[in-house]
C-alpha positions in Angstrom: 47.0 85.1 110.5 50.5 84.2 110.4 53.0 84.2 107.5 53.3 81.2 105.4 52.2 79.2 102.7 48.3 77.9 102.8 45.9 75.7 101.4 43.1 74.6 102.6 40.5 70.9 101.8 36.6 70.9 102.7 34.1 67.6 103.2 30.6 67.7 104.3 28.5 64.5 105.5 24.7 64.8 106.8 23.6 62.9 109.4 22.0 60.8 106.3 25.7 60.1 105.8 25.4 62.4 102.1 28.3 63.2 101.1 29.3 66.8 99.9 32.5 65.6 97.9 35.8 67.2 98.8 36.3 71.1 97.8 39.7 72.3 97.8 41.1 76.1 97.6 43.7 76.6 95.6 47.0 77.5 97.6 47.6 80.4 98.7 50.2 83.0 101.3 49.7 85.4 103.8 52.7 87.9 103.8 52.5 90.8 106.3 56.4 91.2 106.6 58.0 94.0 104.5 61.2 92.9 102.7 64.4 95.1 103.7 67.5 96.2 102.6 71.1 96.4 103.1 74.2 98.1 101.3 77.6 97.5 101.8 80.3 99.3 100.0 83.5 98.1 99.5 85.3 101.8 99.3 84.5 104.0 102.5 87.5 106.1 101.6 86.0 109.5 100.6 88.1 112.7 100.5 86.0 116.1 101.2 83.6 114.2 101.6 82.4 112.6 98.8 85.3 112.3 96.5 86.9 109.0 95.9 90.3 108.7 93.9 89.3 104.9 93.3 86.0 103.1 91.8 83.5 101.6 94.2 81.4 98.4 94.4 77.9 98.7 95.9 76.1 95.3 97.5 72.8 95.0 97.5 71.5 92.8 100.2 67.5 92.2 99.8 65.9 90.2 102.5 62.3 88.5 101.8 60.9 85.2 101.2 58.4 86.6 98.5 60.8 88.1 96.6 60.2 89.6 93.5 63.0 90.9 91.2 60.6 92.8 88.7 59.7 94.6 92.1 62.7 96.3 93.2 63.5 99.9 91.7 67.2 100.2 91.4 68.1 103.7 90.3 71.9 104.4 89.6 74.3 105.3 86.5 76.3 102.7 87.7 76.8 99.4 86.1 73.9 96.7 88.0 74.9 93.1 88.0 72.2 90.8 87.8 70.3 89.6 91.4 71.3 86.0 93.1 69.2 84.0 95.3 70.2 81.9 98.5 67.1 81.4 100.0 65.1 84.6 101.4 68.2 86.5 100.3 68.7 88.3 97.2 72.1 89.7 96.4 73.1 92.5 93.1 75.9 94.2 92.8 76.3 97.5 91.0 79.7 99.1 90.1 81.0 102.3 89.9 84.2 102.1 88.0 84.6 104.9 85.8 84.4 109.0 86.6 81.4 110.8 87.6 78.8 112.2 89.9 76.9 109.3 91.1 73.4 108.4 93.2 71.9 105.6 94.2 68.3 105.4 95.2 66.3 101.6 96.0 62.8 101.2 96.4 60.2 98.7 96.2 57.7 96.1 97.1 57.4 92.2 97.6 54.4 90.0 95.7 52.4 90.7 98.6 52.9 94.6 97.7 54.3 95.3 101.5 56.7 97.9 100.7 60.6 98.2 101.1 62.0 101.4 103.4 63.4 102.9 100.6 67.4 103.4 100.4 69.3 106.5 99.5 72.7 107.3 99.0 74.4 110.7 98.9 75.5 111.5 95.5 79.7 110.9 95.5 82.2 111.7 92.7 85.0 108.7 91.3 87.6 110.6 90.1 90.7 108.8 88.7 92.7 111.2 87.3 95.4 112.5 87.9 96.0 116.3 87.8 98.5 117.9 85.9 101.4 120.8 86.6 103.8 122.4 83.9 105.8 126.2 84.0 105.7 129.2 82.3 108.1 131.5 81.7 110.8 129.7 82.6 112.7 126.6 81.0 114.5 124.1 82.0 118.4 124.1 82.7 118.4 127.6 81.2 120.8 130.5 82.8 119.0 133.9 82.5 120.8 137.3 83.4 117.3 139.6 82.3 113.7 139.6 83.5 112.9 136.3 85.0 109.1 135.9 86.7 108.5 132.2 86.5 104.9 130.8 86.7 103.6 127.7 88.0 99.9 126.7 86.2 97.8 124.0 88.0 95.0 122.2 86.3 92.6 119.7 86.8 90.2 117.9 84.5 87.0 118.1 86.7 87.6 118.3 90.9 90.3 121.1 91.4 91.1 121.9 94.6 92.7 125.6 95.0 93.6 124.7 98.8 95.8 121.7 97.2 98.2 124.2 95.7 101.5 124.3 97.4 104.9 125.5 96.3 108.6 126.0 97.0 111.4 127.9 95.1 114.7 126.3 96.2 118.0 128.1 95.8 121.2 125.8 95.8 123.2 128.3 97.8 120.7 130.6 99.8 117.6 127.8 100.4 114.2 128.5 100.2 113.3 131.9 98.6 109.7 131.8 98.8 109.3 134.4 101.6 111.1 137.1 99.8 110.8 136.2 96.3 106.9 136.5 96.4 104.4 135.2 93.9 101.0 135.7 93.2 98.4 132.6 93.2 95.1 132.7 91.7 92.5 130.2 90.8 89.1 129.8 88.3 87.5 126.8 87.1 89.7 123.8 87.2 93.2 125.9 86.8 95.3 127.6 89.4 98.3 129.4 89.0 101.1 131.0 90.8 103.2 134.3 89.2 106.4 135.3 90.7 107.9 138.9 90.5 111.5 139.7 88.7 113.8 138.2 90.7 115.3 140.9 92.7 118.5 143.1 90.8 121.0 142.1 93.2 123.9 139.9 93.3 122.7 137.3 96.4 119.6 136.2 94.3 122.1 135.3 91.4 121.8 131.1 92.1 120.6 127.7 90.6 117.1 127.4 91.5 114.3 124.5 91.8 111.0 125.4 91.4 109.0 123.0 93.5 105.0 122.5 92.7 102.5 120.0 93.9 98.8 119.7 93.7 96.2 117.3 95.4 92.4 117.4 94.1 89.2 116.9 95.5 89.5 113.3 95.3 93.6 113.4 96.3 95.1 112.4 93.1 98.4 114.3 93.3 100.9 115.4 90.8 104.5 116.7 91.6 106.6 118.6 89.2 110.1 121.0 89.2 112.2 122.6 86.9 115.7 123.5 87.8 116.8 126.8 86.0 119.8 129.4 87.1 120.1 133.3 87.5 123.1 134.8 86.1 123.3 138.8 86.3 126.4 139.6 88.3 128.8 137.3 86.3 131.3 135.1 88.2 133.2 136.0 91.6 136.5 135.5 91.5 138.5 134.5 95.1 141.8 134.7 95.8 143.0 131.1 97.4 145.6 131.8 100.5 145.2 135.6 100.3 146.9 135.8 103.3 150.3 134.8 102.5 150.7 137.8 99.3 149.4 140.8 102.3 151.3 139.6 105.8 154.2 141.1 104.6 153.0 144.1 102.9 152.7 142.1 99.6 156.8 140.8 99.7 157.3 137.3 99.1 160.5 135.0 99.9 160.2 133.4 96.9 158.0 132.8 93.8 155.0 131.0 94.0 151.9 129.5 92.0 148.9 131.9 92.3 145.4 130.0 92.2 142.3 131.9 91.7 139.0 130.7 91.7 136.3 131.4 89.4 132.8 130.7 90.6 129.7 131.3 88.2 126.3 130.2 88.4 126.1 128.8 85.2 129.3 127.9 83.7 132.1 129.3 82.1 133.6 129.2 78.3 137.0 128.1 79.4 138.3 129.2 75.9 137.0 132.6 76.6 139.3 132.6 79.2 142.7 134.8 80.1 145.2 135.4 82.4 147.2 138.5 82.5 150.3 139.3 84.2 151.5 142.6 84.7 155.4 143.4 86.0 155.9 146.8 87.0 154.7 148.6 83.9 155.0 145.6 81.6 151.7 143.1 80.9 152.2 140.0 79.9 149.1 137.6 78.6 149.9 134.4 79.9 149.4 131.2 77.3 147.2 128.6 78.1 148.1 125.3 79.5 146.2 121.8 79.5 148.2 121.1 82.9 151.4 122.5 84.9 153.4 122.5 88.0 153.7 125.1 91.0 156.8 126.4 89.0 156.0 126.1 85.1 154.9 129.1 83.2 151.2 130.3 81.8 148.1 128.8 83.6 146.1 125.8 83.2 142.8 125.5 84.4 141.1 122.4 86.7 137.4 122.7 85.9 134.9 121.6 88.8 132.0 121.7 90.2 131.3 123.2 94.0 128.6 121.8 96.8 125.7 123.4 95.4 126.1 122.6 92.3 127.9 126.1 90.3 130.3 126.2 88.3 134.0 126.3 89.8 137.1 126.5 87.9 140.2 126.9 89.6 143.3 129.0 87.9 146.7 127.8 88.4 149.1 130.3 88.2 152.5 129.2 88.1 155.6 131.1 89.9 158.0 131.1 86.5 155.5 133.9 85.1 
């Protein structure tokens, strides 16, 4: 009655001391234990749940001295190694290495036909790829002075994730404009996308901007991508360096002196296109074009540079023998 391995050898004599001869049963096992079952995984990392942005292993772990392979109902897509034996234990592995949906259900019995508690396993998605993020609307290192509504479009090949859409619009002189240069976001299917508005007609959204996008998907594969472009409707501002010292006397000075002016433009000047002209009482003078100069020289000459965030600055020189 207890597990093991059996055989079993019979001899009758007669009190005539007749012999039966020996009879012997052919070997045989009693098995009441049912074989079990364990599964180990070597990737517990799941995002949402059941998204994994790396393949997984499964081992299969069965335990039974009267094991039979032919037995044991494996039912997966993945890939099933063939089993192993060290004793009562009886070891597959099955991988899971490439994208898709994915179950795994075990069942059984052993040569005795005690059954196995069957195993089950959630289905779970592998997903290695990567999403993907490009603009609309908008290119790169371009200066626009009309309509400008850049769009951002999200996609992903199989596991897109609208709550992983996130963007910023940077502006090098006035920061982040997302709060009042609004955009629309929508999603269907594997795609997303964000719309902005036309930039608002006023001189203070004129500026070099970075659009910022990023997406993470089911599985949290990310992609990151920006485009720097500029806005260019007002033109440049042009500043008066040490204004003060032509009004604190009503506009007389003791003596000549070099003039600088700045020019500040979002997106570059044609230097060639440039002029400076002069005007003495009702006389104008355009002033000729210099490569360099000194505080004193005549014409202008121009030192081309660029400021902190990134515009274009050229400064004028001026000089007093005009």
């Amino acid at each position: 009655d207890v597990d093991g391995h059996y055989s079993l050898t019979a001899e009758l004599t007669d009190p005539a001391l007749n012999g039966s001869g020996t009879v012997s049963v052919e070997e045989f096992t009693i098995d009441k234990t049912a074989p079990t079952v364990e599964v180990t995984w070597d990737n517990n990392n799941a995002q949402n749940g059941m998204y994994y942005n790396a393949g997984r292993t499964a081992t299969v772990v069965v335990t039974e001295h009267n094991f039979d392979a032919s037995a044991i109902s494996v039912d997966t897509t993945g890939s099933i190694g063939g089993w192993s034996d060290d004793g009562d234990r009886h070891t597959a592995t099955i991988s899971y290495a490439t994208d898709g949906r994915y179950t795994l259900n075990i069942s059984g019995r052993d040569k005795a036909g005690n059954e196995l508690a069957p195993y089950s396993e959630s289905e779970f998605v592998v997903d290695l790829i990567s999403p993907t993020i490009d603009f609309s609307s908008v290119e790169a290192n371009m200066a626009y002075n009309g309509v400008i509504a850049p769009g951002v479009n999200y996609h992903d090949e199989a596991n897109f994730n609208a709550g992983g859409m996130t963007y910023e619009l940077i502006g090098a002189k006035h920061g982040n404009r997302n709060s009042d240069l609004r955009a629309g976001q929508s999603s269907s299917g594997n795609d997303g996308a964000v719309s902005f508005n036309d930039f608002t007609m006023e001189v203070e959204y004129d500026d070099i901007y970075t659009l910022n996008a990023h997406l993470t998907d089911m599985a949290g594969n990310e992609a990151d991508n920006s485009i720097t472009f500029s806005v260019n409707r007002f033109g440049s501002n042009f500043i008066v360096l040490d204004s003060q010292a032509y009004t604190e006397r009503n506009g007389y000075l003791a003596e000549p002196r070099e003039v600088q002016v700045q020019e500040v433009n979002v997106s570059g000047t044609d230097s060639e296109a440039a002029s400076v002209t002069v005007t003495h009482g009702l006389a104008t003078d355009n002033l000729e074009s210099t490569s360099s100069g000194t505080p004193s020289s005549e014409g202008y000459y121009i030192v081309h540079e660029a400021d902190s965030a990134g515009w274009s600055l050229n400064t004028y020189h001026i000089g007093s023998g005009n």
